[in-house]
PDBQT receptor file of N, H, CA, C and O in Angstrom, charges set to zero:
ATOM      1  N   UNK A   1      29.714 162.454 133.434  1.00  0.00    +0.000 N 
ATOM      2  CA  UNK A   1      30.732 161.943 132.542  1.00  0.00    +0.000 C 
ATOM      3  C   UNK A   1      31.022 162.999 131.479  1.00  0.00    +0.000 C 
ATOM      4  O   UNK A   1      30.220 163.675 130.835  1.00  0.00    +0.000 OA
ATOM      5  N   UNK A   2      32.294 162.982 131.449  1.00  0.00    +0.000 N 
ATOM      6  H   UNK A   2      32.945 162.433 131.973  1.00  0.00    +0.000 HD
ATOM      7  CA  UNK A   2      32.907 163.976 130.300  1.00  0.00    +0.000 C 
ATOM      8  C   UNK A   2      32.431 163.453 129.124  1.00  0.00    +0.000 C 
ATOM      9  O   UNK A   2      32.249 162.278 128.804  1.00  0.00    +0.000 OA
ATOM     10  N   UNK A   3      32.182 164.872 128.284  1.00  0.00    +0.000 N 
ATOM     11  H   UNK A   3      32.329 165.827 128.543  1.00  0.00    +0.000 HD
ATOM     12  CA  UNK A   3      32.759 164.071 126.920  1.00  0.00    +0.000 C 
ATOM     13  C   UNK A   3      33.708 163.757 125.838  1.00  0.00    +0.000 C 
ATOM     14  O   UNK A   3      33.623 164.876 125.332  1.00  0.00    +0.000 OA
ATOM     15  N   UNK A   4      34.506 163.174 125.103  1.00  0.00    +0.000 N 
ATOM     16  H   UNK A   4      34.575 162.265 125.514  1.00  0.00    +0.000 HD
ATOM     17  CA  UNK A   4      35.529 162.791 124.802  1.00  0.00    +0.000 C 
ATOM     18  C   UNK A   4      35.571 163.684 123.251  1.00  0.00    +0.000 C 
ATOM     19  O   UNK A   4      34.545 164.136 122.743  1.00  0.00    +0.000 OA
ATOM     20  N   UNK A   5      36.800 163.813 122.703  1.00  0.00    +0.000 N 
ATOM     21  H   UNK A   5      37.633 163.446 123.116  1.00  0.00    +0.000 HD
ATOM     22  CA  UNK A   5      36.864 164.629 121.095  1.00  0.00    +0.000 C 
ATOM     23  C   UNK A   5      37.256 163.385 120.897  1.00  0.00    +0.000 C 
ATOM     24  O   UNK A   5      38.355 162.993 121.289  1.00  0.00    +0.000 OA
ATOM     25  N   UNK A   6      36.491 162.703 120.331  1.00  0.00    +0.000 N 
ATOM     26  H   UNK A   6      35.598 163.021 120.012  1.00  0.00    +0.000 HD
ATOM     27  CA  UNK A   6      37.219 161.180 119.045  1.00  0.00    +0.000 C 
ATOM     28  C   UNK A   6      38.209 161.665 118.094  1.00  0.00    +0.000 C 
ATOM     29  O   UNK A   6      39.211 161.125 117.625  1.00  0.00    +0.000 OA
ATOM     30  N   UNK A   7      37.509 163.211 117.864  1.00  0.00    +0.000 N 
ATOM     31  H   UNK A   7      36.695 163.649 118.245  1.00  0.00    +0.000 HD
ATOM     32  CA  UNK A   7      37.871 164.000 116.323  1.00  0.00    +0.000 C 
ATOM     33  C   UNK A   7      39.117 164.114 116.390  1.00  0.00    +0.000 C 
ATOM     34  O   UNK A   7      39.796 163.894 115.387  1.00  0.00    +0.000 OA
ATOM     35  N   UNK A   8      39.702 164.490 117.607  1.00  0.00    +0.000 N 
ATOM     36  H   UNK A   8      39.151 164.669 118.422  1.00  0.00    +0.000 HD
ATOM     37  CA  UNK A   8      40.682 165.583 117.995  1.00  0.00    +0.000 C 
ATOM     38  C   UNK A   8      41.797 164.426 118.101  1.00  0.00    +0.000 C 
ATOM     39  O   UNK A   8      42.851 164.971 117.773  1.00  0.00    +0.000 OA
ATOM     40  N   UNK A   9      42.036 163.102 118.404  1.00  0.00    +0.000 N 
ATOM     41  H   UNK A   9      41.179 162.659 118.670  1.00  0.00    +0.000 HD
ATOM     42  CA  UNK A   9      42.772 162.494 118.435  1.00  0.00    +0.000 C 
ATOM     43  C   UNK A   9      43.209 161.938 117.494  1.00  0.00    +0.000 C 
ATOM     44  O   UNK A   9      42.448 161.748 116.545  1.00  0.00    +0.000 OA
ATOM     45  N   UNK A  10      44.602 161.477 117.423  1.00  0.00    +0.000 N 
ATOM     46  H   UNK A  10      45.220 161.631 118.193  1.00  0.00    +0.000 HD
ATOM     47  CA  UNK A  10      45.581 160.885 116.527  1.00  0.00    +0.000 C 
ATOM     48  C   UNK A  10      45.130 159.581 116.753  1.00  0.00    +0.000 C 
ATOM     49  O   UNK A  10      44.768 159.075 117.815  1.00  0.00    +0.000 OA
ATOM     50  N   UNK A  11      45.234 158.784 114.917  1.00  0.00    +0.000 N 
ATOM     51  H   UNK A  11      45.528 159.195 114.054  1.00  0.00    +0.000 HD
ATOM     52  CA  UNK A  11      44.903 156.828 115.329  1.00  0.00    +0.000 C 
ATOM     53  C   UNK A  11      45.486 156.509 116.417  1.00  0.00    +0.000 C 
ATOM     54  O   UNK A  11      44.821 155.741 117.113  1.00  0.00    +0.000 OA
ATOM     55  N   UNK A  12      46.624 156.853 116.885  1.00  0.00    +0.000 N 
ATOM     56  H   UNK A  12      47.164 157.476 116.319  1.00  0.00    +0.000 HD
ATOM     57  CA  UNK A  12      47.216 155.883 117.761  1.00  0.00    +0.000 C 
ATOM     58  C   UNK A  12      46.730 156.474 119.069  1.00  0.00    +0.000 C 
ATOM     59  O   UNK A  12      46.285 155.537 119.732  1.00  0.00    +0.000 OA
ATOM     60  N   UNK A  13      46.637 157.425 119.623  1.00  0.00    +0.000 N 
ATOM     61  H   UNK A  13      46.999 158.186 119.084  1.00  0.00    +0.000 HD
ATOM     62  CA  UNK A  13      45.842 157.980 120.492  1.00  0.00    +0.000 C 
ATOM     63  C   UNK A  13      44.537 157.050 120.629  1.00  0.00    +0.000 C 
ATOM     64  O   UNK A  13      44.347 156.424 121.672  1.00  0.00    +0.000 OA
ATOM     65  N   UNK A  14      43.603 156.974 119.497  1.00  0.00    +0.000 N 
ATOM     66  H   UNK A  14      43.758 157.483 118.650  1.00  0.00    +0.000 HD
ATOM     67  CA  UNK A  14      42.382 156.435 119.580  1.00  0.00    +0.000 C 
ATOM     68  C   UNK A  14      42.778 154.971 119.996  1.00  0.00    +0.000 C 
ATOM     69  O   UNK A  14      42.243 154.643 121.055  1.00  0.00    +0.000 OA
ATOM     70  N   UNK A  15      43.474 154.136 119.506  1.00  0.00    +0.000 N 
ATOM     71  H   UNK A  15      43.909 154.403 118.645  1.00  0.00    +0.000 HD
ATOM     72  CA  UNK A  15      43.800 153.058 119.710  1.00  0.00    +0.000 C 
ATOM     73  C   UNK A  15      43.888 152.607 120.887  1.00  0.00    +0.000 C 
ATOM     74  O   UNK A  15      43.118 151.761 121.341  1.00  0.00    +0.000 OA
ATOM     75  N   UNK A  16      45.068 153.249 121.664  1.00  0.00    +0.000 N 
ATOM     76  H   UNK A  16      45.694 153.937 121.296  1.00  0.00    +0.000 HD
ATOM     77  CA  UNK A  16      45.420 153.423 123.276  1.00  0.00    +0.000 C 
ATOM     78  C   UNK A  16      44.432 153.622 123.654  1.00  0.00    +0.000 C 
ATOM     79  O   UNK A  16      44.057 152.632 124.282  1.00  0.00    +0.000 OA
ATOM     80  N   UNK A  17      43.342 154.767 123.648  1.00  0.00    +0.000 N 
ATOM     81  H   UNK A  17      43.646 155.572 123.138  1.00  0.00    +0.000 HD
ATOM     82  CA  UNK A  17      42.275 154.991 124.396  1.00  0.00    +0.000 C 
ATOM     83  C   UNK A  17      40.952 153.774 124.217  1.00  0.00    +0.000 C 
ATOM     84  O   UNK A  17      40.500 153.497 125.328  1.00  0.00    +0.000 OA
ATOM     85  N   UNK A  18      40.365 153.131 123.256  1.00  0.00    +0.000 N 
ATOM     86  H   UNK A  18      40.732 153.356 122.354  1.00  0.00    +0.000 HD
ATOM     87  CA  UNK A  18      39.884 152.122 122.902  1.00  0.00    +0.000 C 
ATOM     88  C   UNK A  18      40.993 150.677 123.657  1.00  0.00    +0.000 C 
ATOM     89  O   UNK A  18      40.470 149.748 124.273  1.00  0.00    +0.000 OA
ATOM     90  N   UNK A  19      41.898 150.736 123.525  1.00  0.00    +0.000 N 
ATOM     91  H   UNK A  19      42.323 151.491 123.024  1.00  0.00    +0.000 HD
ATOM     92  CA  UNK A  19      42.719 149.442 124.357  1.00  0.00    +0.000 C 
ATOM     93  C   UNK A  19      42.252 149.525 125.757  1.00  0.00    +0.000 C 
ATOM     94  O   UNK A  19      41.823 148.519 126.322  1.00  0.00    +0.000 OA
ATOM     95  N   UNK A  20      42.312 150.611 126.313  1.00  0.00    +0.000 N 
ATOM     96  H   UNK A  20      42.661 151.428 125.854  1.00  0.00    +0.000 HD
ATOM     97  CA  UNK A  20      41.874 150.663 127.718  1.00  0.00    +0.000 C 
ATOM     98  C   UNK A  20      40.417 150.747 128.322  1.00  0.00    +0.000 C 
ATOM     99  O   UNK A  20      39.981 150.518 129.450  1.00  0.00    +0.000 OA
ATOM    100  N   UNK A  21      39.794 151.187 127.075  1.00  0.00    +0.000 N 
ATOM    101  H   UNK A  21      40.148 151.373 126.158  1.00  0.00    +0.000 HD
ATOM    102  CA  UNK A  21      38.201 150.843 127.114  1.00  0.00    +0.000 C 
ATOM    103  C   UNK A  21      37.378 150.406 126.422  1.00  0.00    +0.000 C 
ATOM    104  O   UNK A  21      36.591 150.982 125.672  1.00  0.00    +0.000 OA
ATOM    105  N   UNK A  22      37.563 149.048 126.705  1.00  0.00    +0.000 N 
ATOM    106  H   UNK A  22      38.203 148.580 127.315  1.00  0.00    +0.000 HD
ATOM    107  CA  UNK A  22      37.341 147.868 125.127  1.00  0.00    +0.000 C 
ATOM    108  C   UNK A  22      35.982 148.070 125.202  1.00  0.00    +0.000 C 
ATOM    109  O   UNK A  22      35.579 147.795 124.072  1.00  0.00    +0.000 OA
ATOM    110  N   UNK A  23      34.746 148.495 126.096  1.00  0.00    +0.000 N 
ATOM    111  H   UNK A  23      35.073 148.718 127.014  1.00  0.00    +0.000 HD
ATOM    112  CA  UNK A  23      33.361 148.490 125.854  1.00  0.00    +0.000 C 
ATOM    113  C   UNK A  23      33.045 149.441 125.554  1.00  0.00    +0.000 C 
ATOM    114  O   UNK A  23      31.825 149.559 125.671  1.00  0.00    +0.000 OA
ATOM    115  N   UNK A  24      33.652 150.509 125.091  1.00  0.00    +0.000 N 
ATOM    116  H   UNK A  24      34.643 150.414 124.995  1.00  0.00    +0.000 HD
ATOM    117  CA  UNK A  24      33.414 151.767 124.801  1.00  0.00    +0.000 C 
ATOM    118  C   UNK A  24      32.881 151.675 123.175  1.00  0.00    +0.000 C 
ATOM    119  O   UNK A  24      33.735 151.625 122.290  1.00  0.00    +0.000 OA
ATOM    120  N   UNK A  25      31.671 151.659 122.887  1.00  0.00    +0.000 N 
ATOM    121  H   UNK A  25      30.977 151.700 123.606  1.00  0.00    +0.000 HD
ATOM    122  CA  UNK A  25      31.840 151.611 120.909  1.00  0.00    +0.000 C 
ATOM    123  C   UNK A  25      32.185 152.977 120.522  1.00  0.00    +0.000 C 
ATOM    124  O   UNK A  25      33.196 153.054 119.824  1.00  0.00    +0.000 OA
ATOM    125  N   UNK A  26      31.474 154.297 120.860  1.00  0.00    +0.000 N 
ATOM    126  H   UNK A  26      30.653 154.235 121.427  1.00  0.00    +0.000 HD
ATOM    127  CA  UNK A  26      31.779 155.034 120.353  1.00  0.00    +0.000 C 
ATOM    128  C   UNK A  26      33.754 155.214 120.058  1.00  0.00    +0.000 C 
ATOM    129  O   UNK A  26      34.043 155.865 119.054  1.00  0.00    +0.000 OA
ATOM    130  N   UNK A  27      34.430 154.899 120.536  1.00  0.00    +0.000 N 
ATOM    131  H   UNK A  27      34.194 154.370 121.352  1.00  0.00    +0.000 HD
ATOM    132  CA  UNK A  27      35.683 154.663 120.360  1.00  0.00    +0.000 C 
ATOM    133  C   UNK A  27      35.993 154.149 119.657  1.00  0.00    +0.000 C 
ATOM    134  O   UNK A  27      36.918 154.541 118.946  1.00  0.00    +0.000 OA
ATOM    135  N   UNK A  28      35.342 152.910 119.468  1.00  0.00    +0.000 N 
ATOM    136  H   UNK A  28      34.591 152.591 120.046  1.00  0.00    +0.000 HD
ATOM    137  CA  UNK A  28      35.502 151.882 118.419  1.00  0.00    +0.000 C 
ATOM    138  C   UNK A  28      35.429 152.190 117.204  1.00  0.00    +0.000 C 
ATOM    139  O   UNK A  28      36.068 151.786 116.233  1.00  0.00    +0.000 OA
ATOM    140  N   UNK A  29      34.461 153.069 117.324  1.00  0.00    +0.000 N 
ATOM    141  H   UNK A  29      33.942 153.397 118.113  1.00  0.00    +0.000 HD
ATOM    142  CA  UNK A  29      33.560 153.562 116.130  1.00  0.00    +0.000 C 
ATOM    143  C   UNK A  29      34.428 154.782 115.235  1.00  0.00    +0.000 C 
ATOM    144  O   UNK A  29      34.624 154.933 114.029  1.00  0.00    +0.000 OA
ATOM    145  N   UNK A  30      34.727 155.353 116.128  1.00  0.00    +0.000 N 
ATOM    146  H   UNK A  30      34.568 155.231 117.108  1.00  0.00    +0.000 HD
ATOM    147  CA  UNK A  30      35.325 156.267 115.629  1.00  0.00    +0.000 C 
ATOM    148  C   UNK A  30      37.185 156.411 115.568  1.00  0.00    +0.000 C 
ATOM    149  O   UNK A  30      37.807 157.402 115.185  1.00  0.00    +0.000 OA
ATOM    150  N   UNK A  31      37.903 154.795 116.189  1.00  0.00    +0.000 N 
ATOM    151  H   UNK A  31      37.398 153.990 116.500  1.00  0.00    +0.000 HD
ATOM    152  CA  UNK A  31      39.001 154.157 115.786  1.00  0.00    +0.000 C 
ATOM    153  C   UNK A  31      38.639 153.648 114.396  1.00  0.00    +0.000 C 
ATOM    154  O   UNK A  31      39.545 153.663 113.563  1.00  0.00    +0.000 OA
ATOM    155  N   UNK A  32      37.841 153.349 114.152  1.00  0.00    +0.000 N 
ATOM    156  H   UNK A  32      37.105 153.337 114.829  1.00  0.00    +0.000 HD
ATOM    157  CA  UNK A  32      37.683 152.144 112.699  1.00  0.00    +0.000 C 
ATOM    158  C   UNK A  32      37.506 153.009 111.279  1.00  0.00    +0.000 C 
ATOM    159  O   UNK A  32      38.005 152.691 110.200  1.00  0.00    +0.000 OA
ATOM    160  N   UNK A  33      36.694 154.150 111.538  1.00  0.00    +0.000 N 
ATOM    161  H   UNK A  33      36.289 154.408 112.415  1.00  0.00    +0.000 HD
ATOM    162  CA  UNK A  33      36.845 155.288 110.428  1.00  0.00    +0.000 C 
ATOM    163  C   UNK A  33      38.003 155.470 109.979  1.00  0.00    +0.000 C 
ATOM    164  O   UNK A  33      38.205 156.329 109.121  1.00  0.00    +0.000 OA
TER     165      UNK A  33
């Protein structure tokens, strides 16, 4: 498994990407910052 830049993405980027992988926390985690 790859690993993802949380950093590197725009909120709405993170958003979309967290919408499509709602069990993902680190996404979450780093959408909510």
């Amino acid at each position: 498994m790859s690993q993802i830049n949380y950093d590197a993405m725009s909120n709405a980027e993170l958003k979309q990407y967290f919408l499509k992988h709602r069990g993902n926390q680190a996404a979450f985690q780093a959408y909510a910052r």
